[in-house]
N, C-alpha and C positions, 0 to 999 in steps of 0.2 A: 504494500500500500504506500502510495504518496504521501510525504511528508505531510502534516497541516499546514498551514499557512491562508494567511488572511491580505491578499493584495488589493490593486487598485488597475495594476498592470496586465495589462493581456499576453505580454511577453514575457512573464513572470509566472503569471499562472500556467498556460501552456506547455511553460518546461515541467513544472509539476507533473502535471497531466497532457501526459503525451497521446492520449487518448482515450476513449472510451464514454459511455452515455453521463452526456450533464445533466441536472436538474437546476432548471428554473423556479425561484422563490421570491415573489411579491410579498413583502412580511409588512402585514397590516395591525392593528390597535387589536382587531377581532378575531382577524381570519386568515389564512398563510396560502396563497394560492400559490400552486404546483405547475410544473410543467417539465418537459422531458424532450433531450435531443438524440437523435441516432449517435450512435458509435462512433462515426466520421465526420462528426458536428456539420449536418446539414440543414436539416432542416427539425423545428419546433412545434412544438403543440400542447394544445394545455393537455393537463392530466386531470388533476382532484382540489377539494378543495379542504383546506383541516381546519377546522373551529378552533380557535384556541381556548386555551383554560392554563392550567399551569405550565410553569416552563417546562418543569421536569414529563408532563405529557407530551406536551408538543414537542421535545424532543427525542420522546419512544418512537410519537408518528412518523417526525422525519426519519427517523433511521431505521424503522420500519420500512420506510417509502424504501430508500437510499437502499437498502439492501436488496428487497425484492424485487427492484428493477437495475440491478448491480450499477450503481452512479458511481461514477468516478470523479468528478468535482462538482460543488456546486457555486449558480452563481445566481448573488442574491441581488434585487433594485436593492439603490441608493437613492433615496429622495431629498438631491441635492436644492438649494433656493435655487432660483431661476439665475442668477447672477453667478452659478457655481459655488455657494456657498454653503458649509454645513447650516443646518436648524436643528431645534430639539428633538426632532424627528429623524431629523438625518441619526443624531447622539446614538437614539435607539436602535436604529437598526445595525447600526457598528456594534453596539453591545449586544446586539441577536446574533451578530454575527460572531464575535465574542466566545459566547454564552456555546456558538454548535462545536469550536472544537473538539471537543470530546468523539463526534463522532469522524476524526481521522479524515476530513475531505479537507482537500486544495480549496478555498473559496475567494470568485473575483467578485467584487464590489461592482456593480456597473450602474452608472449613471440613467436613472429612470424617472425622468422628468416629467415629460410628456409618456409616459406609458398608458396609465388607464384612459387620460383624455383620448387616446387614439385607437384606444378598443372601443373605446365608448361611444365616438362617434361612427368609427365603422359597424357599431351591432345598430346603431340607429339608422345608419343610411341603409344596413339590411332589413330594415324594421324589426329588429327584435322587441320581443315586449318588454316592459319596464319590468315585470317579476323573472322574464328567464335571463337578462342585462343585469340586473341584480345578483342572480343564480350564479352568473359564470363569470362574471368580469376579471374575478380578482386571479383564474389559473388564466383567462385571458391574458390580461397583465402579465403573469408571470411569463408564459409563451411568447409576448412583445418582447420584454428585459429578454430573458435568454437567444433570441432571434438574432436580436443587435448583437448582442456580445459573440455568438459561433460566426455571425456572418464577419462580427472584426478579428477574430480569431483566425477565420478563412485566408483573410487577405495578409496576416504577417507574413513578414520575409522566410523562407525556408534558410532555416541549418545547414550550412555540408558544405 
């Protein structure tokens, strides 16, 4: 298993995890939505969604998830201000992120700013209703964040 580690770098993490399925993590106040990318970091899509309640659950779930679908790193939104700046928000999710080492994954930070706004208007221009927009948004989200981060992954320079 890859070292832990808690970057910001996509060239960083990378070397960690030379490959293998990422999971995608939207980590909200309530609710932790999920997502999951092929093996050859291609392409993304939501997964589940886990309720949260205490950490110590929500970290059986994750590692629950992480195992039964063999993750090899995971990478979680960062909801940086709009000017790139941390908020008390941002604090949190550094410290969730913190908080996962235990369970032995590489994890990149990745900037997810506009993530839900951009699920949220694409489930609106497909006319989703407001109760299944609701239902899904948050592994939606997580599938936007991890999309960006394999596709900037894709494009690093190769080794050799």
């Amino acid at each position: 298993m890859a070292a832990a580690l808690i970057t910001a770098s996509p060239g960083e993490f990378a070397a960690a995890v030379p490959g293998g399925k990422l999971a995608g993590l939207d980590v909200g106040t309530r609710t932790i939505g999920l997502a999951l990318c092929d093996a050859g970091w291609s392409f993304a899509g939501p997964a589940e969604t886990i309720r949260r309640t205490r950490f110590t659950q929500d970290l059986d779930a994750l590692r629950g998830f992480a195992t039964a679908q063999q993750v090899a790193g995971l990478v979680i939104g960062l909801p940086l201000n709009m000017d790139g700046t941390d908020s008390p928000r941002t604090q949190s999710v550094r410290a969730f992120a913190r908080n996962c080492l235990p369970l032995g994954l590489p994890t990149l930070l990745w900037d997810e700013r506009w993530s839900t706004q951009a699920v949220e208007r694409a489930m609106v221009a497909a006319d989703v209703s407001r109760a299944r927009r609701a239902e899904a948004v948050d592994k939606m989200a997580a599938a936007h964040i991890l999309q960006g981060a394999i596709d900037a992954l894709a494009n690093l320079p190769q080794a050799g």
